[in-house]
C-alpha positions as CSV (number, residue, x, y, z in Angstrom):
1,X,0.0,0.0,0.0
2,X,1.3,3.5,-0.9
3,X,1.5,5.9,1.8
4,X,-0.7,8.2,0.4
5,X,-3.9,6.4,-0.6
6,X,-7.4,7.1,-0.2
7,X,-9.5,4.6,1.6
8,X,-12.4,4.5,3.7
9,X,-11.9,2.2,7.4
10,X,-13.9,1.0,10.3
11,X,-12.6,1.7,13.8
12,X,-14.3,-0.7,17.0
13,X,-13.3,-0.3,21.2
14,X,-12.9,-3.9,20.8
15,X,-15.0,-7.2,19.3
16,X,-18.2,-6.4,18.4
17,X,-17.3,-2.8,20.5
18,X,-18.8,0.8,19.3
19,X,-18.2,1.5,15.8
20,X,-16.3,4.8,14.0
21,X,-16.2,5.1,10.4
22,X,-13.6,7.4,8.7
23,X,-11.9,8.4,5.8
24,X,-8.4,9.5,4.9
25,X,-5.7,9.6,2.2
26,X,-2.9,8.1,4.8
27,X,-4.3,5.1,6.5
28,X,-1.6,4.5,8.9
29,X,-0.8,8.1,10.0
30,X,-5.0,8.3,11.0
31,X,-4.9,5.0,12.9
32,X,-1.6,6.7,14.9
33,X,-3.5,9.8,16.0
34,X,-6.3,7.8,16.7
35,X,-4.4,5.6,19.0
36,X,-2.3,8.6,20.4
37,X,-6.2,10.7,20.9
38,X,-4.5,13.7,19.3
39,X,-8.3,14.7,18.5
40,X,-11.0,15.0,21.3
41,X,-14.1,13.3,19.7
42,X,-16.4,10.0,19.8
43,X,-13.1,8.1,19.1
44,X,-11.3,9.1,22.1
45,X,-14.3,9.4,24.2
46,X,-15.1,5.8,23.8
47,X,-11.4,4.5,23.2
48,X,-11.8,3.4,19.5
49,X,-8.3,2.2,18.1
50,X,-9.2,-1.0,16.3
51,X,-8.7,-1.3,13.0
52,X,-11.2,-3.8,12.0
53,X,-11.9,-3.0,8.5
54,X,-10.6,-0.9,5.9
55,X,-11.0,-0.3,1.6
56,X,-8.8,1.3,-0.8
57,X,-10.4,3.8,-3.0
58,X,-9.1,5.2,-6.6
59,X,-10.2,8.7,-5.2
60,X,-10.6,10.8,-2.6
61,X,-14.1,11.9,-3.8
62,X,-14.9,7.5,-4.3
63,X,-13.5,7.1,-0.5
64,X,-15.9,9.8,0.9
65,X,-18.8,8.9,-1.5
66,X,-18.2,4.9,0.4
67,X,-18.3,6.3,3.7
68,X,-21.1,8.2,3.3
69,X,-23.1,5.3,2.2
70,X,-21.6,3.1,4.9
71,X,-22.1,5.7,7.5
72,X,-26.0,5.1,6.4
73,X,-26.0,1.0,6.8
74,X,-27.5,0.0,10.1
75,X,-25.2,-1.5,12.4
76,X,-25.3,-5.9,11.5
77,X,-24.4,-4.4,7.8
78,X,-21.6,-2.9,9.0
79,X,-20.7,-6.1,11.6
80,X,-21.3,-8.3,8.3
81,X,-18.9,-6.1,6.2
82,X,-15.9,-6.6,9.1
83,X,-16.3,-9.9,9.3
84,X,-16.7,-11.1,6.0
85,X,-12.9,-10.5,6.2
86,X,-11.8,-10.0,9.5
87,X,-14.3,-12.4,11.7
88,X,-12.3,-12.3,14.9
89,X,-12.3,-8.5,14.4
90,X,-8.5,-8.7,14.9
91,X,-6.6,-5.0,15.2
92,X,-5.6,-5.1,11.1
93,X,-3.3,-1.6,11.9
94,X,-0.6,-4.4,13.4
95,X,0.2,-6.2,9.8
96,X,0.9,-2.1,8.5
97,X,3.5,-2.6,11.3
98,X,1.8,-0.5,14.5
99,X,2.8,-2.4,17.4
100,X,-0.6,-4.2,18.8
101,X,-2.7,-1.9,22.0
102,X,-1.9,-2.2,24.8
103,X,-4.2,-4.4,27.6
104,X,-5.7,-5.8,23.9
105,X,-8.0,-8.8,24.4
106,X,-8.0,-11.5,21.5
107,X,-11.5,-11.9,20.1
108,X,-12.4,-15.4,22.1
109,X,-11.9,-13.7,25.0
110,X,-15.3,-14.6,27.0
111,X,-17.6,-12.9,29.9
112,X,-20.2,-13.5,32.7
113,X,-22.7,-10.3,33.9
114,X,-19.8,-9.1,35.8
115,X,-17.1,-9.2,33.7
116,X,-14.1,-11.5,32.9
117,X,-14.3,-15.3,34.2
118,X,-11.5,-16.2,36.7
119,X,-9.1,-18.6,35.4
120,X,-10.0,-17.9,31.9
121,X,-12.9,-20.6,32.4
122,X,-16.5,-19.0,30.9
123,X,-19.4,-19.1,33.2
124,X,-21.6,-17.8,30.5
125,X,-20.3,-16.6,26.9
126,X,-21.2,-13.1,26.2
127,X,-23.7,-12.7,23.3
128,X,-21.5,-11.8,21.0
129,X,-19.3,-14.3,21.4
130,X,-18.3,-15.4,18.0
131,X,-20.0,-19.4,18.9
132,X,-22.8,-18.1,20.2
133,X,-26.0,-19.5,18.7
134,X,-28.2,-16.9,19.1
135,X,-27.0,-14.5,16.6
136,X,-29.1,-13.2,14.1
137,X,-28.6,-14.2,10.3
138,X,-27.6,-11.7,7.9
139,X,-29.2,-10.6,5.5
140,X,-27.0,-11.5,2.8
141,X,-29.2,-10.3,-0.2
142,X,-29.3,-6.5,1.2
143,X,-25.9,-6.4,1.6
144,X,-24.7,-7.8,-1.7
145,X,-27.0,-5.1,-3.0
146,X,-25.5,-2.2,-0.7
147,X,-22.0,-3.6,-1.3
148,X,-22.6,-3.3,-5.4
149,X,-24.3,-0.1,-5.2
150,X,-22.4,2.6,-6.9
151,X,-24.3,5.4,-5.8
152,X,-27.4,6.6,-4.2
């Protein structure tokens, strides 16, 4: 990847965490000053500095025209779109070379009502849990048409 490059990205506080999408033309110098907070905002508010999904645009003007439109999608859309890829929502800023966060919990990590098991042993999986049953389908026709929609 070129250092300058538009692409649109998907920030999350963690699997299946809040959600922040943004746009830039230097991918790897955003996710910094996201990490560093260099910006007071929803990101540092809520301590958003996963990479969890990001797309490379030919434009600038493509790149905001895709966030835009992904800024629209409700929320499993945008869950669907990470994980079509990425399904353990890994931090994708530590392949560009950033080192991974700090206190960073890997994806399986599981939960009770309050809070992380003892010993690593789950009481009850949280229900986002990645083999939890209860989770809802996706609806794969309305994304296929949102993904190959060109504009609006």
């Amino acid at each position: 990847m070129r250092e300058r490059q538009p692409c649109v990205y998907l920030l999350s506080s963690g699997y299946n965490g809040r959600l922040y999408c943004g746009v830039t033309s230097n991918l790897i110098g955003r996710i910094q000053q996201h990490r560093d907070e260099v910006f007071d905002g929803f990101t540092k508010r809520y301590g958003i500095k996963r990479l969890v999904w990001f797309e490379v645009a030919e434009t600038m003007e493509a790149a905001i025209a895709r966030e835009k439109r992904i800024k629209k999608w409700p929320r499993d859309w945008k869950r669907n779109l990470i994980e079509r890829d990425n399904p353990a929502w890994n931090d994708l800023a530590v392949g560009f070379g950033l080192p991974p966060l700090s206190g960073a919990r890997p994806a399986w990590w599981t939960w009770n009502k309050s809070g992380v098991t003892e010993g690593g042993q789950a009481k009850q999986a949280h229900p986002s849990h990645p083999n939890t049953s209860s989770r809802p389908t996706p609806n794969t026709r309305e994304m296929r048409n949102a993904l190959s929609s060109d504009g609006e």
